[in-house]
PLY file of the C-alpha trace (Angstrom):
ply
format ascii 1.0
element vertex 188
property float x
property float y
property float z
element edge 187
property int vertex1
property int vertex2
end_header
-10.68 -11.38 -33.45
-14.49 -10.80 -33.55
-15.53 -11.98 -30.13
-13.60 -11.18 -27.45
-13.55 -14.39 -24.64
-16.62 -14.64 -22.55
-18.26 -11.82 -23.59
-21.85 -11.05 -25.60
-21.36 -10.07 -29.41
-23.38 -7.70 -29.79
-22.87 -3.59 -29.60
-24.97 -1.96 -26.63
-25.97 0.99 -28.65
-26.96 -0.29 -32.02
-27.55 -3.81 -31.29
-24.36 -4.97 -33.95
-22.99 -8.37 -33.28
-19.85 -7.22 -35.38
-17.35 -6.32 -33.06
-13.80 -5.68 -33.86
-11.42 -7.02 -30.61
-7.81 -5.58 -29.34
-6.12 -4.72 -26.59
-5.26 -1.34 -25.68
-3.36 0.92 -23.46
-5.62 2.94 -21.28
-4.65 5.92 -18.71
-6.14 4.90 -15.24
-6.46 7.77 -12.69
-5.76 7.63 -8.81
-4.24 9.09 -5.90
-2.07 7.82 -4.06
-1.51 7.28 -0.34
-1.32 11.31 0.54
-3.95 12.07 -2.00
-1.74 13.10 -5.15
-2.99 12.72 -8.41
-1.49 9.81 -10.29
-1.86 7.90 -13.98
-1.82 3.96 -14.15
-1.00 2.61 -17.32
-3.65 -0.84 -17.88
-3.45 -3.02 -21.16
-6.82 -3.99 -21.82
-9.34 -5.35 -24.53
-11.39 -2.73 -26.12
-14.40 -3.57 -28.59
-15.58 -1.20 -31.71
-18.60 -1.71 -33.00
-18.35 -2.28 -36.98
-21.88 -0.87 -37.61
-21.33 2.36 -35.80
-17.89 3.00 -33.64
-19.02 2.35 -30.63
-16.33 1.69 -27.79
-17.20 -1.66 -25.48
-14.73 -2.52 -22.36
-15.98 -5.87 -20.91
-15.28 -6.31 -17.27
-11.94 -7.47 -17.74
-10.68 -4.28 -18.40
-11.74 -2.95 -15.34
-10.30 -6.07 -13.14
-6.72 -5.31 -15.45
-7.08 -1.65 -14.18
-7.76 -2.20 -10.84
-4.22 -4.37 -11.15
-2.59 -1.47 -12.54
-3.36 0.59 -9.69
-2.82 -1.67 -6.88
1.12 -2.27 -8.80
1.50 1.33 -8.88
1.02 1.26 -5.36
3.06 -1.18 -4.78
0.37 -3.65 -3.24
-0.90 -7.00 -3.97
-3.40 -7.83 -6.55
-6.82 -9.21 -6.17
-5.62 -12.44 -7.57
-2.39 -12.60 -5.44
-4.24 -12.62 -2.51
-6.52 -14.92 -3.94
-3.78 -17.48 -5.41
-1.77 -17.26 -2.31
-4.36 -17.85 0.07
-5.73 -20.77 -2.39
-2.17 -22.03 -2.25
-2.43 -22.06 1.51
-5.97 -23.90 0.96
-7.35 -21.57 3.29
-10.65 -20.43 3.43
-11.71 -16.67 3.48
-12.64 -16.97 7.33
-9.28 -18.92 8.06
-7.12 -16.49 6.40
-8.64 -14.13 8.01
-8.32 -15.66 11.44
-4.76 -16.68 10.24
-3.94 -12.80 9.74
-6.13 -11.13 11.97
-7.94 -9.07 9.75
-11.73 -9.28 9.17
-13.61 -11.23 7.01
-14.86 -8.74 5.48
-11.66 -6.57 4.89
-10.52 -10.01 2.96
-13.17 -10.52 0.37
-13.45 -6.72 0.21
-9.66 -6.59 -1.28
-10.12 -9.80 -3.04
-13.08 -8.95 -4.82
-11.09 -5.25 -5.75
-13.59 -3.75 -3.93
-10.67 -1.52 -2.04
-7.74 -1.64 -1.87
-5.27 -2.69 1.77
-3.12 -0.25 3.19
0.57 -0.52 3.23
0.97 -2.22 6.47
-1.75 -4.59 5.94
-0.25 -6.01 2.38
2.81 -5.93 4.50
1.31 -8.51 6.65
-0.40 -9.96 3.96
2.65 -10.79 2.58
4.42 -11.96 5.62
1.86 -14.14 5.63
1.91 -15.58 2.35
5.51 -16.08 2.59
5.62 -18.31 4.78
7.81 -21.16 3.39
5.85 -24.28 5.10
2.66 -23.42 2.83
-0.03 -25.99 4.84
-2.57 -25.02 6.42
-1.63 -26.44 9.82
2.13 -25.20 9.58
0.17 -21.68 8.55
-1.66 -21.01 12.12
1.32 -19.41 13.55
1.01 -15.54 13.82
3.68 -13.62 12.11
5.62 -11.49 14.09
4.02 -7.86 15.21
0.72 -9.55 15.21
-0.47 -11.64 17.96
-2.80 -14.67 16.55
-6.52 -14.72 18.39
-8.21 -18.12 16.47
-11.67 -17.09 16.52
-13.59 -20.37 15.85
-13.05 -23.76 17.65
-11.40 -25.53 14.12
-8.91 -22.43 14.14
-8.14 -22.87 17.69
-8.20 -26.83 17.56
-5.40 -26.37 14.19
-3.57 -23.52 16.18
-3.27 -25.70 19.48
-2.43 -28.92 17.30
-0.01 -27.39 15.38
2.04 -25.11 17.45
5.92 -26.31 17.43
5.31 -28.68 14.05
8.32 -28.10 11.32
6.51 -30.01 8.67
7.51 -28.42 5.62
6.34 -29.33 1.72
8.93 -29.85 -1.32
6.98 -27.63 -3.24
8.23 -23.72 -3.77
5.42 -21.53 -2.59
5.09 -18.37 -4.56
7.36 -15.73 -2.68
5.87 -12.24 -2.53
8.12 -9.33 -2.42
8.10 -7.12 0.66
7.13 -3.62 0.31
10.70 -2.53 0.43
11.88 -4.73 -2.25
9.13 -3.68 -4.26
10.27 -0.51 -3.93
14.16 -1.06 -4.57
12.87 -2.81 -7.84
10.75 0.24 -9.28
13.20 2.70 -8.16
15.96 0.77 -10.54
13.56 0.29 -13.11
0 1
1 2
2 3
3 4
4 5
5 6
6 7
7 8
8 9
9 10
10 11
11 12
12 13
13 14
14 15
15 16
16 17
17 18
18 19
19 20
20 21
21 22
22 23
23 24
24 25
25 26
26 27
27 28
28 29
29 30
30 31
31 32
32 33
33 34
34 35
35 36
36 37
37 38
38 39
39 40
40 41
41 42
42 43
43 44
44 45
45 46
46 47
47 48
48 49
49 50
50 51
51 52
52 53
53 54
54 55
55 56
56 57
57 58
58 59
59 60
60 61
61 62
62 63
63 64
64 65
65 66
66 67
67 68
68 69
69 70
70 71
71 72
72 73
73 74
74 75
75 76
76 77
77 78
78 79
79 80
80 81
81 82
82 83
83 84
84 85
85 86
86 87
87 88
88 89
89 90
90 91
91 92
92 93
93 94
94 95
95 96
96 97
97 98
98 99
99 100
100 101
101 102
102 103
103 104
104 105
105 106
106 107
107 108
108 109
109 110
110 111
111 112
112 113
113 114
114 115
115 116
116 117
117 118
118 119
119 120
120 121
121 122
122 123
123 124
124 125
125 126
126 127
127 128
128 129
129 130
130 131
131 132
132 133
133 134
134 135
135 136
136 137
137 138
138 139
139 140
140 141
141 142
142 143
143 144
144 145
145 146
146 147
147 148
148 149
149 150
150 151
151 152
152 153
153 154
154 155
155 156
156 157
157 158
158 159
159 160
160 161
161 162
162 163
163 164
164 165
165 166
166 167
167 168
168 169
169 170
170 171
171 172
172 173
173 174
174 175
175 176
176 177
177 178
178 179
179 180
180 181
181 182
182 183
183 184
184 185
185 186
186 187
């Protein structure tokens, strides 16, 4: 393919707009949680420049290796937490007064700019797995965590909706716990 989706055609060093497109393998360094060094594996699309070699990675690639090391970890994705909370039709500042966490803790992980800690996805998840997916049947806290709405809609939903059991037809995602995401590498 000569233009790879959404991107510019042309090559940043010699000004070519003859790009050759594939995907690729690529090695993606971290450390982990006690600060050993560890390799990702990302697939992502790689441009070469016709006119003279040159390698081009559009953004993509770096979103599909930031998803490579959050998996490795064993922690939600960017877009997870994004489609969940979507699913929930929750804003940013209601899931985050839904969960407890900060607002800006929740667009920093959904943006990829870091990356939550074990506990927190583990909540995260708790969250999201909640199997009556509405908002209003969402503004109970999960257990360990005691719910504080911080603005007056959260509170109004939280008082309004405390005891419902309305529950939708539709099968929210399910997220696996950290354990079972464990059990599943470990038998891979």
């Amino acid at each position: 393919m000569n233009v790879h989706e959404g991107q510019s055609n042309a090559c940043g060093e010699c000004g070519s707009r003859d790009l050759r497109w594939e995907r690729t393998d690529t090695e993606v360094p971290f450390r982990d949680r006690v600060g050993n060094r560890q390799v990702a594996i990302a697939n992502v699309p790689k441009g070469t420049c016709i006119g003279c070699g040159a390698i081009v990675f559009p953004h993509e690639a770096l979103v599909l290796q930031h998803e490579a090391v959050c998996r490795s970890l064993g922690v939600l994705t960017p877009r997870e937490i994004v489609g969940g909370r979507k699913r929930l039709a929750l804003s940013q500042e209601q899931f985050a007064d839904l969960t407890s966490f900060g607002v800006a803790s929740i667009r920093r992980w959904e943006r990829g700019a870091s990356i939550q800690s074990n506990s927190s996805d583990q909540h995260l998840r708790t969250v999201l797995n909640r199997q009556d997916a509405g908002p209003a049947a969402q503004a109970t806290p999960s257990e360990g965590f005691r719910f504080k709405p911080r603005s007056a809609a959260m509170r109004k939903l939280f008082e309004s909706q405390r005891g419902s059991t309305q529950h939708t037809n539709n099968a929210p995602t399910k997220f696996p716990s950290f354990q079972e995401h464990l059990q599943v590498q470990e038998h891979s």
